[in-house]
C-alpha atoms as one frame of an Amber mdcrd trajectory, in Angstrom:
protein
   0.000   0.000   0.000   1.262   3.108  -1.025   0.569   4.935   2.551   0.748
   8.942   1.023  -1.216   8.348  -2.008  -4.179   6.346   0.491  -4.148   9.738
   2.506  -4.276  12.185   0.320  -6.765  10.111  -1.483  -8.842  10.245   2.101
  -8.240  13.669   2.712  -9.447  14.867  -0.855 -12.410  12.165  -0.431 -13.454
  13.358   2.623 -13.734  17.447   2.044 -13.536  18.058   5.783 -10.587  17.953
   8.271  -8.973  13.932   9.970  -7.567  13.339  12.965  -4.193  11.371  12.504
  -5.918   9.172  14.536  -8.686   7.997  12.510  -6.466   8.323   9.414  -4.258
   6.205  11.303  -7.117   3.671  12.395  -8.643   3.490   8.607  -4.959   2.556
   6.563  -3.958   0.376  10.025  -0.829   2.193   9.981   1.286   3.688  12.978
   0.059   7.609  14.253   3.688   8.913  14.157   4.264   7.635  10.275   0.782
   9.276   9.365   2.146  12.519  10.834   5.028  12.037   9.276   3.779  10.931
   5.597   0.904  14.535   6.458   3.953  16.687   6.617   5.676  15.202   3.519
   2.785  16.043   1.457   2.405  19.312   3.004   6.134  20.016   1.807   5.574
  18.353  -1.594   1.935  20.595  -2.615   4.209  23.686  -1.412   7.376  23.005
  -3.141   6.035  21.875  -6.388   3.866  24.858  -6.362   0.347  22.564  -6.812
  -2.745  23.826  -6.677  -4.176  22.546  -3.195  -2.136  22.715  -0.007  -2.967
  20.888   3.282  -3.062  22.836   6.377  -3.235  21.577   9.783  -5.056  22.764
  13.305  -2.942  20.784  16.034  -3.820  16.751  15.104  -6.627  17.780  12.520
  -5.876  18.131   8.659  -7.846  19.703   5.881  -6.659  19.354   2.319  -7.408
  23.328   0.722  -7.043  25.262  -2.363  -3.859  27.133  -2.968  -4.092  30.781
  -1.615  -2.700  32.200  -5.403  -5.940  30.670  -6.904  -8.393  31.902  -4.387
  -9.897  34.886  -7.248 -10.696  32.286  -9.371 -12.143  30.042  -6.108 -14.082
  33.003  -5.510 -15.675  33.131  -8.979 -16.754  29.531  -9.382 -17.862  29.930
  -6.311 -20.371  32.646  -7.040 -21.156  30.483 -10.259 -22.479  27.594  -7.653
 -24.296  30.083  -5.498 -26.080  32.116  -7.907 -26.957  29.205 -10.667 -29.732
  27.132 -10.615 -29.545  24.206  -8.461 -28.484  20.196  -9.810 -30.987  17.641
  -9.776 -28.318  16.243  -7.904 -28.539  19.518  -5.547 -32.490  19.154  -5.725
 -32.414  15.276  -4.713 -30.139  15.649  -1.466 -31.924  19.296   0.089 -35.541
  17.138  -0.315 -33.731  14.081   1.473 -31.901  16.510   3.980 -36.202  18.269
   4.229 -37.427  15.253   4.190 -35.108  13.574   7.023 -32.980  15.804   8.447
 -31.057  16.193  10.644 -29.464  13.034   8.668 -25.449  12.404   8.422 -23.443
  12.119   5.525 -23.301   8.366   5.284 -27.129   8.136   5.307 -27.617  10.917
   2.476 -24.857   8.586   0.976 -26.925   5.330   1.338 -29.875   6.758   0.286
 -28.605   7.924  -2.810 -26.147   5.371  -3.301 -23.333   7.982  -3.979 -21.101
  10.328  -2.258 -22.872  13.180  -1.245 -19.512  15.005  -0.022 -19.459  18.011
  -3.202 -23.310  18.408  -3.094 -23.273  18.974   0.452 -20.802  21.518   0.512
 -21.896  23.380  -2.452 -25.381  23.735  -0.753 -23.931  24.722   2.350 -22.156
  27.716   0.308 -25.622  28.680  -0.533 -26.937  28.671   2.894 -29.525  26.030
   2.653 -28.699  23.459   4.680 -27.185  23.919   7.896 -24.553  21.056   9.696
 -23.874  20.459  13.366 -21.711  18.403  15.219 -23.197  14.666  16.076 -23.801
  14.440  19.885 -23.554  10.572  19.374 -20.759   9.792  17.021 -17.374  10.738
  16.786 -16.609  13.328  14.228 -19.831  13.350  12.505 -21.921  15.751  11.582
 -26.095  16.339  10.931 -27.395  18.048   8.042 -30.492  20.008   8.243 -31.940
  22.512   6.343 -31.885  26.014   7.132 -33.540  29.077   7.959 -32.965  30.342
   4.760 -34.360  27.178   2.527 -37.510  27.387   4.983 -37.650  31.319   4.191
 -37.000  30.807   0.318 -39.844  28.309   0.245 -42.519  30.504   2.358 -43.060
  28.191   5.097 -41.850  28.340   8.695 -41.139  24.730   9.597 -40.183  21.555
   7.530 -43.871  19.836   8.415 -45.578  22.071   6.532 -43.632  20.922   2.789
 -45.619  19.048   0.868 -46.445  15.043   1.873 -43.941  15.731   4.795 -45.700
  13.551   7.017 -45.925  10.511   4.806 -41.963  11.043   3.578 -40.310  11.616
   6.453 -41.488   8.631   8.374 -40.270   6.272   5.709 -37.163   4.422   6.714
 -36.799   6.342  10.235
């Protein structure tokens, strides 16, 4: 197993910051060479001037964009926010309506896919909302927010349409 192409396959995967510890628990490999095997990649993305960098808060790492591209970030950024949303997007907001709050790995079972992209990009719109999971370890709910409920002119998620009969299926 090549041990710094798993992780920075994880680390893009994932979208959100891992401990060394649970990168360490999923590849089965020592904490101290996942630290170590973090900080080569950290030098590598610098030094060959790439266009993501990975940047670190203590034992937590988060694979980023590259501050020199952030203009650019910035306009396909207001291309997601201001276009009109997927079906994709559509499909996972009624799931997150219809079920929230819901984690990840359920949208992801549900739809059979990874949600990860289609999450964030309707977080950067402001309709969905996540929270930390009371219950699990590094997990997080999805529900939608105020502004989804205020875009669609109602004032809680039991008043969308069929909510009663949806929501109940599979809880």
């Amino acid at each position: 197993m090549d041990i710094k192409l798993t992780i920075e396959s994880l680390l893009f995967a994932a979208g959100e910051p891992f401990s060394v510890k649970r990168l360490s628990k999923i590849i089965n490999v020592k904490e101290e060479k996942v630290k170590e095997t973090l900080k080569e990649l950290k030098e590598e993305f610098q030094n060959q001037n790439r266009g993501i960098r990975l940047i670190n808060n203590n034992e937590e790492w988060l694979m980023v964009t590259a501050p020199e591209s952030a203009s650019f970030i910035q306009k396909l950024k207001k291309e997601v926010i201001e276009g009109d949303l997927s079906p994709v997007s559509q499909e996972t907001l009624a799931i997150i309506a219809y079920r929230g709050p819901i984690t990840r790995a359920s949208i992801n079972e549900i739809r059979g896919v990874d949600s990860s992209y289609i999450l964030h990009q309707l977080l950067l719109r402001g309709l969905i909302e996540r929270s930390i999971h009371t219950e699990k370890y590094k997990a997080y709910l999805y529900n939608v927010s105020f502004e989804f409920l205020q875009h669609l002119g109602v004032s809680n998620v039991q008043e969308l349409s069929q909510y009663e009969e949806f929501s109940k299926k599979n809880k």
